[in-house]
N, CA, C and O of each residue as an XYZ file, in Angstrom:
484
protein
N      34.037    241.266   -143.939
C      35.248    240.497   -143.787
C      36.191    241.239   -142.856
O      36.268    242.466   -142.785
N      36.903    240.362   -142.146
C      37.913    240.778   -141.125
C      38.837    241.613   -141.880
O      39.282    241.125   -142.920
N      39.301    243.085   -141.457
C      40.946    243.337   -141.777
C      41.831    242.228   -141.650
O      41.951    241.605   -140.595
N      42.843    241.798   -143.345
C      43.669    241.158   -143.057
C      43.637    239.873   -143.242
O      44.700    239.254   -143.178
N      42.370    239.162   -143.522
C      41.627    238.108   -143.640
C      42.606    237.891   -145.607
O      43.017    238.717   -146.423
N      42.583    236.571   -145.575
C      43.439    235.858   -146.471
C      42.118    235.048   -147.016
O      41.472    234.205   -146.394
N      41.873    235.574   -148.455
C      41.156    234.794   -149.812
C      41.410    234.303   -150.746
O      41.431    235.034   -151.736
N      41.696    233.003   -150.913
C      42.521    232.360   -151.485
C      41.677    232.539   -153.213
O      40.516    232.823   -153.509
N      42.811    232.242   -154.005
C      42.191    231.769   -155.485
C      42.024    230.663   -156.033
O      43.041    230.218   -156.566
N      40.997    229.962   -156.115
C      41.180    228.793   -156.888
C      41.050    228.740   -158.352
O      40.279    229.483   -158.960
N      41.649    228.041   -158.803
C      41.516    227.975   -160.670
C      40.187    227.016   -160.781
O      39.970    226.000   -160.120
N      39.289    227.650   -161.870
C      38.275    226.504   -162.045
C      38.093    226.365   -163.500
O      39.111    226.917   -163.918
N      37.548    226.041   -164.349
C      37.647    225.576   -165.649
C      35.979    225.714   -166.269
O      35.747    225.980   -167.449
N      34.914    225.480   -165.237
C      33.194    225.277   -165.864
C      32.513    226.242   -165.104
O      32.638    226.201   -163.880
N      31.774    227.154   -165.657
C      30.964    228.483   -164.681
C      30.166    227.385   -163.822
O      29.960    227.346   -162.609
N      29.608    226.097   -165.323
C      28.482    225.309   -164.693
C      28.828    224.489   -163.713
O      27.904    224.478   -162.900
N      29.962    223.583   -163.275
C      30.446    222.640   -162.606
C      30.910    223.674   -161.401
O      30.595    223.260   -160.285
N      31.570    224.888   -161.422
C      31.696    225.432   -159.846
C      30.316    225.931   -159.273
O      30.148    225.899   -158.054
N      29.725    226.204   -159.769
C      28.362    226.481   -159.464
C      27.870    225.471   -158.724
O      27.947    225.534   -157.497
N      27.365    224.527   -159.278
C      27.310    223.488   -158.706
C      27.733    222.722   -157.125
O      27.069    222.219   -156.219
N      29.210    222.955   -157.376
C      29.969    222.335   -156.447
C      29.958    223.503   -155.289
O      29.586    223.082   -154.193
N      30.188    224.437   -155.323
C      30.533    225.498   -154.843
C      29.244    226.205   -153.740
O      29.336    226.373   -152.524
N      28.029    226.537   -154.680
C      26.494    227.073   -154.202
C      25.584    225.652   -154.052
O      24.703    225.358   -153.244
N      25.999    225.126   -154.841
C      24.656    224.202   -154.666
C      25.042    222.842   -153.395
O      24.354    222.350   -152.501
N      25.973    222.674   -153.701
C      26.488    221.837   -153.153
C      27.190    221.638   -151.482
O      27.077    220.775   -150.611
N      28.036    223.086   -151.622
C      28.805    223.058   -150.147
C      27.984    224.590   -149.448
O      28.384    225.056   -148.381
N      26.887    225.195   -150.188
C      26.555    226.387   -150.038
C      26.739    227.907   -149.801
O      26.009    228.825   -149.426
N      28.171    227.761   -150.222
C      28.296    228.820   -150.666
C      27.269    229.693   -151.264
O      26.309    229.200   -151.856
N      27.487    231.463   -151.091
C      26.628    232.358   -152.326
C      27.396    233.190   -152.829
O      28.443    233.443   -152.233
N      27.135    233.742   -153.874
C      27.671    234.716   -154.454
C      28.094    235.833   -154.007
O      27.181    236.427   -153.436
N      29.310    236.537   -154.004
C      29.457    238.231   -153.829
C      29.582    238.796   -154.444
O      29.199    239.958   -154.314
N      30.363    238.249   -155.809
C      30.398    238.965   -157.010
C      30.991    237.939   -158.066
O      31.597    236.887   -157.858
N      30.581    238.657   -159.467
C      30.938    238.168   -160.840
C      31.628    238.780   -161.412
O      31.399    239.946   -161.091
N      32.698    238.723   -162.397
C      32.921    240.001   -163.145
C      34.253    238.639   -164.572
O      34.995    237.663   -164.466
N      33.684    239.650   -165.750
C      33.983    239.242   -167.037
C      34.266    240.596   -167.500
O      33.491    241.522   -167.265
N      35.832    240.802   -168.436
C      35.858    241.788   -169.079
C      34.981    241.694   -170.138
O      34.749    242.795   -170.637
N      34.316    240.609   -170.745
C      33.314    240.798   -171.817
C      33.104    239.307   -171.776
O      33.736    238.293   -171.481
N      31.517    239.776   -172.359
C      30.607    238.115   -172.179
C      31.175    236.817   -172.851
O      30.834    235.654   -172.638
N      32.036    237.254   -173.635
C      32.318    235.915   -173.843
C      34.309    235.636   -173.064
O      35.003    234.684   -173.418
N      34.619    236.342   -172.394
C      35.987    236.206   -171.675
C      35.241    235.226   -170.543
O      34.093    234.785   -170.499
N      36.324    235.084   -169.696
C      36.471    234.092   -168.488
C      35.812    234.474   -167.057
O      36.096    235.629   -166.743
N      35.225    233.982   -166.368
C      34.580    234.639   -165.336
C      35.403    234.275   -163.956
O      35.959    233.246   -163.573
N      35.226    235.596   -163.376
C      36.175    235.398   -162.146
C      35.059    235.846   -161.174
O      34.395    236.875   -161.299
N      34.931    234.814   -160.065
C      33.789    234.694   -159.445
C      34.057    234.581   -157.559
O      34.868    233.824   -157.025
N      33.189    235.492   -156.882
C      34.049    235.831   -155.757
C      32.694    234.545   -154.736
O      31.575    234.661   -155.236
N      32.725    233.607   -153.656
C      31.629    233.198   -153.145
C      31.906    232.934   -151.513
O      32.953    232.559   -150.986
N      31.108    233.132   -151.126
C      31.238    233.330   -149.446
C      29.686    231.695   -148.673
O      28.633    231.090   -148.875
N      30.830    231.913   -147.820
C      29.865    230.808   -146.757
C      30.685    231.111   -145.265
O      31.842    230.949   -144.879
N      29.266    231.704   -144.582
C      30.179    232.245   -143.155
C      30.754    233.248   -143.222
O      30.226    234.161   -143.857
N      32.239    233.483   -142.499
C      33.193    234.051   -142.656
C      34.308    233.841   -143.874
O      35.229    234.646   -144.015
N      34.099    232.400   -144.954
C      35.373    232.334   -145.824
C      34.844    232.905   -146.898
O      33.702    232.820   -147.350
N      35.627    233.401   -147.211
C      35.189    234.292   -148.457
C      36.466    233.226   -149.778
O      37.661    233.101   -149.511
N      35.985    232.769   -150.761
C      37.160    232.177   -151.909
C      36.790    232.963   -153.166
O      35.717    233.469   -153.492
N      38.165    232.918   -153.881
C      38.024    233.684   -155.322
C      38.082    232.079   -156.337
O      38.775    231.066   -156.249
N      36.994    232.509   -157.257
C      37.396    231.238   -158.409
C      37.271    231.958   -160.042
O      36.482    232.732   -160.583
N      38.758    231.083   -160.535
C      38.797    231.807   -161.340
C      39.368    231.405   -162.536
O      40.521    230.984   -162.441
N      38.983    231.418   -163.376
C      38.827    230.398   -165.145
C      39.822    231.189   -165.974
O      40.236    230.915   -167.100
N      40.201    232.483   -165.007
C      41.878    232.970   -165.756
C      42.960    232.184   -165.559
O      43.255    231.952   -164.387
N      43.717    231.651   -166.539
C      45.138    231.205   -166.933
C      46.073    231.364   -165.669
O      46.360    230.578   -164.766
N      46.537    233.003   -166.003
C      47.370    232.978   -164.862
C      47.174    232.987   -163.256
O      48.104    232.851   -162.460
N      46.035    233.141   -162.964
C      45.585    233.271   -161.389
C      45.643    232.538   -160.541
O      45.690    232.826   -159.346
N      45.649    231.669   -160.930
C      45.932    229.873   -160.175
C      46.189    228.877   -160.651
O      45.744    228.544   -161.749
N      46.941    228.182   -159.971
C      47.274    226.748   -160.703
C      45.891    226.009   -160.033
O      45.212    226.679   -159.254
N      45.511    224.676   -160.341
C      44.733    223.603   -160.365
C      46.132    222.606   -159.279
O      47.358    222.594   -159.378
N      45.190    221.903   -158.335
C      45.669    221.179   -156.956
C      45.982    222.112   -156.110
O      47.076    222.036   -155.550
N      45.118    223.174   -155.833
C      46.241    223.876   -154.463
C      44.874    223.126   -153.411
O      43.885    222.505   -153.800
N      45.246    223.436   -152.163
C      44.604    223.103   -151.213
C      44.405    224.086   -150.498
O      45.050    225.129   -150.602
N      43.249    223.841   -149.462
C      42.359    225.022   -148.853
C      41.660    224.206   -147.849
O      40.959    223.202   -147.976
N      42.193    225.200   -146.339
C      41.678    224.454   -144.969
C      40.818    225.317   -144.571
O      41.186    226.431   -144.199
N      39.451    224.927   -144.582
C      38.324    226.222   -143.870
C      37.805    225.474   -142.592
O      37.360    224.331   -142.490
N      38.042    226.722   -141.387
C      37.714    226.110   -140.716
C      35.715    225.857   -140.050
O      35.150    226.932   -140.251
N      34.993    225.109   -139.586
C      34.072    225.021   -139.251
C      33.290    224.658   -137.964
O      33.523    223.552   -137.477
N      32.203    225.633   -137.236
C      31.456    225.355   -135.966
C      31.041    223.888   -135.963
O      31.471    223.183   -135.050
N      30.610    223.601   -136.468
C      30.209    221.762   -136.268
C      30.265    221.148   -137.723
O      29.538    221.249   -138.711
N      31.700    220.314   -137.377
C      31.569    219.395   -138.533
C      30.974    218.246   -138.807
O      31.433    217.731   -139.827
N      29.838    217.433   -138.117
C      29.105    217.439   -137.571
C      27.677    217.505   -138.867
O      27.167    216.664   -139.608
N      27.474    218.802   -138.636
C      25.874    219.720   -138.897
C      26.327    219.842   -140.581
O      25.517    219.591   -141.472
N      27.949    220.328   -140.893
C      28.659    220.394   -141.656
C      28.212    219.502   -142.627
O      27.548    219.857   -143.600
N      28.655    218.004   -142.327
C      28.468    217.049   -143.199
C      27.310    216.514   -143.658
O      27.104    216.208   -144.833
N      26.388    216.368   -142.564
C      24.865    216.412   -142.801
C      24.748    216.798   -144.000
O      24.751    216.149   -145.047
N      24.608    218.277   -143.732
C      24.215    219.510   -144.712
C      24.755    218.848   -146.176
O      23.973    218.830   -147.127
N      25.708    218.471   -146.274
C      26.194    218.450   -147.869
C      26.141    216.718   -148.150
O      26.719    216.256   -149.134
N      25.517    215.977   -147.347
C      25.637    214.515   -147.583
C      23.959    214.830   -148.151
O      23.636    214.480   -149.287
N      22.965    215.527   -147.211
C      21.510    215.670   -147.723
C      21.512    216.326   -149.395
O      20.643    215.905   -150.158
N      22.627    217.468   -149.949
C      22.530    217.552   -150.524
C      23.390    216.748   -152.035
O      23.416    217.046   -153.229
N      23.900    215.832   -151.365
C      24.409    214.960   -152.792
C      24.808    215.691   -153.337
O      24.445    216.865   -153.272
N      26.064    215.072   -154.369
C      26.909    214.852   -154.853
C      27.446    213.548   -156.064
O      27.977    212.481   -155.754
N      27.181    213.935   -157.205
C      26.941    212.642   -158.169
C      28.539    211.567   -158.317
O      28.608    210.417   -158.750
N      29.793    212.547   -157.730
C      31.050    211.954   -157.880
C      31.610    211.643   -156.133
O      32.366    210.732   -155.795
N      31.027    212.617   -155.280
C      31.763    212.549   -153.713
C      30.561    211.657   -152.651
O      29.343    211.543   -152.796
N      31.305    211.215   -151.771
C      30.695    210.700   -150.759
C      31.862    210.601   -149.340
O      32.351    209.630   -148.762
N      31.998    212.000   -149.150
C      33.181    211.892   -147.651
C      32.293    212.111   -146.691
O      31.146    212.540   -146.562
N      33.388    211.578   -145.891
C      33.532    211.066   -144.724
C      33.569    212.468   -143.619
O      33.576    213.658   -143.934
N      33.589    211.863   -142.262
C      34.322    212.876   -141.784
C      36.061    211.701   -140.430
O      36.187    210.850   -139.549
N      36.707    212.474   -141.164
C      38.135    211.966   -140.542
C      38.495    212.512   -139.330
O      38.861    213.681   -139.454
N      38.531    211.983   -137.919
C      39.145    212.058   -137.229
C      40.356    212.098   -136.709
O      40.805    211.016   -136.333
N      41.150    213.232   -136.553
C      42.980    213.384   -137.181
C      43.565    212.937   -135.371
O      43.130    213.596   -134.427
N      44.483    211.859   -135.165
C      45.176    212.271   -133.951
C      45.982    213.508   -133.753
O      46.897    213.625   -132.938
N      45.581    214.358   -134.521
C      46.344    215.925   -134.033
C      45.052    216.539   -133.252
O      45.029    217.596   -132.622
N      44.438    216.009   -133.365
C      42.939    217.061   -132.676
C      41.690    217.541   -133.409
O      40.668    218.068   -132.969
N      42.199    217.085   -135.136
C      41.273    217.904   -135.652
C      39.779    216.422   -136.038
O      39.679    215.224   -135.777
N      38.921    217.441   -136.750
C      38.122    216.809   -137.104
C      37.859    216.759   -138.770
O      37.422    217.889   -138.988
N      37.884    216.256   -139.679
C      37.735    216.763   -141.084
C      37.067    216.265   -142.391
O      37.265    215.117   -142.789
N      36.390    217.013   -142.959
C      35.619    216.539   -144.152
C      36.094    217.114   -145.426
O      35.732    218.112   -146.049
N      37.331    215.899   -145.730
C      38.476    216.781   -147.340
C      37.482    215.832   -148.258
O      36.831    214.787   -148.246
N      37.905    217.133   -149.175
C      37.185    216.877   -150.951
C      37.809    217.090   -151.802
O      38.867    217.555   -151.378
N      37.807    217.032   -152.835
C      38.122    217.898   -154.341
C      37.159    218.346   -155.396
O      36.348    217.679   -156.039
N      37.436    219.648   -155.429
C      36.594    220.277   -156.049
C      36.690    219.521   -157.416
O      37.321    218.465   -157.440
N      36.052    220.040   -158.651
C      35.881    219.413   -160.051
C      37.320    219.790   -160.734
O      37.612    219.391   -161.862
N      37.992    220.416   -160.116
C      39.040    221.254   -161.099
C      40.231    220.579   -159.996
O      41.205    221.331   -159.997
N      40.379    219.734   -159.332
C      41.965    219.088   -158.936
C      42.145    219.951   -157.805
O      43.328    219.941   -157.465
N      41.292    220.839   -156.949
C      41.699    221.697   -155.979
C      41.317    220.595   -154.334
O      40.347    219.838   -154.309
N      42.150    220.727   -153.302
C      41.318    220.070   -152.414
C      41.163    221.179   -151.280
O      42.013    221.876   -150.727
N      39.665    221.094   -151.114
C      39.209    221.080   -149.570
C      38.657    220.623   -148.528
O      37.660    219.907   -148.440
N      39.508    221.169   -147.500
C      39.331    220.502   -146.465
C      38.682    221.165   -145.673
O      39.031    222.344   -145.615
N      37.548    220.753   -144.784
C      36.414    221.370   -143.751
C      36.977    220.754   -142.355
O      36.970    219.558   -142.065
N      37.452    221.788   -141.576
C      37.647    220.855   -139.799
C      37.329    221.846   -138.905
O      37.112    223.057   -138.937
N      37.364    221.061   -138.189
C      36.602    221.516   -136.626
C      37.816    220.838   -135.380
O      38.123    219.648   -135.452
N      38.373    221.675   -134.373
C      38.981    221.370   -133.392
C      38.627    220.189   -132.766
O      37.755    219.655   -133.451
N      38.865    219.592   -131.883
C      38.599    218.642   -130.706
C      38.532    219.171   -129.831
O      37.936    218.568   -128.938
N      39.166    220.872   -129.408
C      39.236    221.632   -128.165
C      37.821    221.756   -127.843
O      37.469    222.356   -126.827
């Protein structure tokens, strides 16, 4: 990761439902896990590319609805990728913004949204 580079936290609520959404789904992988004890809350670190996100089933760490803009080489190849792999609740699009951008917004299972874009430059 870049010096300086900004990793956001999201609040999530199901190990099983971010999993899901998160690796299986938008492909993310894992960097790390960590529980002060097996039965506490898991705070879970997952990378795709360069974004690295924190998710995390602690109380105070995040609220639920924040939003998160990652940006992407072809949104495009992007959407493919996660339309082949289905989704039992989503079916986006990709939005063409008159600001320039290009974008494929979601919401995660827990009220968070992200958004995937790609320039027009």
């Amino acid at each position: 990761m870049k010096a300086g580079a900004a990793v956001p936290i999201l609040r999530s609520f199901s190990e099983a439902e971010a999993r899901d959404f998160y690796l299986r789904y938008l492909g993310f992988e894992v960097v790390f896990e960590h529980r002060f004890a097996p039965d506490l809350p898991l705070y879970m670190s997952v990378k795709r590319g360069d974004c690295e996100l924190h998710l995390s089933e602690h109380h105070g760490d995040a609220a639920p609805g924040s939003a998160v803009r990652i940006e992407v080489a072809d949104i495009e190849a992007f959407h493919a990728e996660i339309t082949e792999r289905g989704h039992k609740r989503l079916r986006p699009g990709i939005q063409h913004q008159s600001w320039g951008a290009s974008e494929v917004m979601l919401n995660d299972p827990f009220g968070n949204r992200i958004i995937f874009w790609q320039s027009k430059d």
